[in-house]
C-alpha positions as CSV (number, residue, x, y, z in Angstrom):
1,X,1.6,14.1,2.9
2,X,-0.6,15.1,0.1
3,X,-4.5,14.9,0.6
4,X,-6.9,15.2,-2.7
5,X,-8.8,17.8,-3.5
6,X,-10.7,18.8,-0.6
7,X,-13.4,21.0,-2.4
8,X,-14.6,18.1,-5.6
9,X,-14.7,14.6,-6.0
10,X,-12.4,14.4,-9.0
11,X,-12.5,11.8,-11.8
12,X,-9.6,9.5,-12.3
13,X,-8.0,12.0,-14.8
14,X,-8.3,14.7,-12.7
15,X,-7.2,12.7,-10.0
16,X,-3.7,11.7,-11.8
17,X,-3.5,15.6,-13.0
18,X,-3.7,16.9,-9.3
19,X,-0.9,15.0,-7.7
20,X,1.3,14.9,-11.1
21,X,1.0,19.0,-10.6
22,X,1.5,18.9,-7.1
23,X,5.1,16.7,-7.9
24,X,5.9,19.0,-10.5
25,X,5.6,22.3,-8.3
26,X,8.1,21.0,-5.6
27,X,11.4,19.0,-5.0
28,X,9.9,17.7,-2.0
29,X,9.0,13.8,-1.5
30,X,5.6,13.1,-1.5
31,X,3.8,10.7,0.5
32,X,0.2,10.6,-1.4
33,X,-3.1,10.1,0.8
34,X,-5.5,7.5,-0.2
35,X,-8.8,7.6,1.7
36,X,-11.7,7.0,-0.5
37,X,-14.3,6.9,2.2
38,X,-13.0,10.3,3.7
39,X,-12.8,12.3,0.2
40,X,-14.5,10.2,-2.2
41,X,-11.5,9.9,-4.6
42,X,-9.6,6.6,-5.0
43,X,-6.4,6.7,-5.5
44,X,-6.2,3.3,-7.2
45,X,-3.1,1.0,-8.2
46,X,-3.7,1.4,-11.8
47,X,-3.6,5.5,-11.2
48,X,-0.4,5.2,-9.2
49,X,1.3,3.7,-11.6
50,X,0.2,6.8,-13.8
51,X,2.9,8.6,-11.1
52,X,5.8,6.4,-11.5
53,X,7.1,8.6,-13.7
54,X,7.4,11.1,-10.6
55,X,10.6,10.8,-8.6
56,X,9.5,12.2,-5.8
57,X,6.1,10.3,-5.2
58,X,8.3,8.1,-2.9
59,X,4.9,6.6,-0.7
60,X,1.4,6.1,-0.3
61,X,-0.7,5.7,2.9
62,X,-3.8,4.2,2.2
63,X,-6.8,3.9,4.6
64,X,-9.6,1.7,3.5
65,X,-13.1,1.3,4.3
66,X,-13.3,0.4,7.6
67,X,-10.6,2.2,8.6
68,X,-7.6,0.3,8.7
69,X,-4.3,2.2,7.6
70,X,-0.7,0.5,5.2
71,X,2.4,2.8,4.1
72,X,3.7,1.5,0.9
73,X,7.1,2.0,-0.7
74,X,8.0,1.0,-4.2
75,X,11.1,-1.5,-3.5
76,X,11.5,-2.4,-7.2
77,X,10.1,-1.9,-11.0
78,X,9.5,-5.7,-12.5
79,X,7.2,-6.8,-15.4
80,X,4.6,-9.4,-14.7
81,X,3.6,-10.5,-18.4
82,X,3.0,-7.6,-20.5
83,X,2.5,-5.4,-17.4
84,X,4.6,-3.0,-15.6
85,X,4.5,-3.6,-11.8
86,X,6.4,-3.1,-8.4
87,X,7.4,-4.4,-5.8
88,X,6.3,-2.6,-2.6
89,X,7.5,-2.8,1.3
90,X,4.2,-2.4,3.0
91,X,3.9,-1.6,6.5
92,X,0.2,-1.8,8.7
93,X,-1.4,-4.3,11.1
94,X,-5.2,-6.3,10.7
95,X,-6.8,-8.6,12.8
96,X,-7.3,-12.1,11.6
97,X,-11.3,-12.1,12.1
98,X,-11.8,-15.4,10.2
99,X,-10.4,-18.4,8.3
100,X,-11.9,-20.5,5.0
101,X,-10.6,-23.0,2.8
102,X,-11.0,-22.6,-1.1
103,X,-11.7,-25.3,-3.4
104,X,-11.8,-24.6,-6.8
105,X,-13.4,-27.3,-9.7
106,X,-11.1,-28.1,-12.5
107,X,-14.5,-28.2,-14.0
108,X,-15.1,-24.5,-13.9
109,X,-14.7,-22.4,-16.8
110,X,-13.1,-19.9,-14.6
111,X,-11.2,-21.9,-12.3
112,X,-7.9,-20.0,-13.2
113,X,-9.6,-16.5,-13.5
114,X,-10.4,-14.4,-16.2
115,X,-9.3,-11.1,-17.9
116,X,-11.6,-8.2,-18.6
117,X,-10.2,-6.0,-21.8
């Protein structure tokens, strides 16, 4: 398991540089550490896929803010649109603390979301 860098919050190139040198310096299979309330560095989907390129990133456990902890795998590569994606196993427990329903207007001008670019 691979923690951040202990000693500085790094920014989200310095982030993507540690663990790529990290890969690079073993043969190993990494399981990379995600807990951005311990360390104060998020290791965030769109700098994971940064590492795809790394064989032996093979897993990521992520704990989030409150504590709860997921293992994910990457099953599959797909594209989704334009994007390059995966398709992870993901393995973790949370308690079902409430229930709504969602209605969205037709009416709304972003009833079907909208993209930032």
């Amino acid at each position: 398991m691979v923690f951040p860098g202990l000693d500085c919050r790094s920014d989200d190139r310095e982030t993507v540089e540690y663990y790529r040198a990290i890969a690079r310096a073993t043969r190993l299979g990494l399981m990379l550490y995600n807990n951005p309330r311990g360390y104060g560095v998020d290791l965030r989907p769109d700098l994971l896929a940064q590492l795809a390129d790394e064989p032996n990133v093979v897993a990521i456990k992520d704990e989030s803010i409150i504590g709860t902890l997921f293992e994910g795998v990457p099953m599959e590569s797909v594209r989704v649109g334009d994007y390059d994606a995966i398709v992870p196993a993901i393995e973790g427990w949370a308690r079902v603390t409430g229930h709504n329903t969602i209605f969205v207007d037709d009416r709304d001008p972003l009833a079907h979301g909208f993209l930032l670019k």
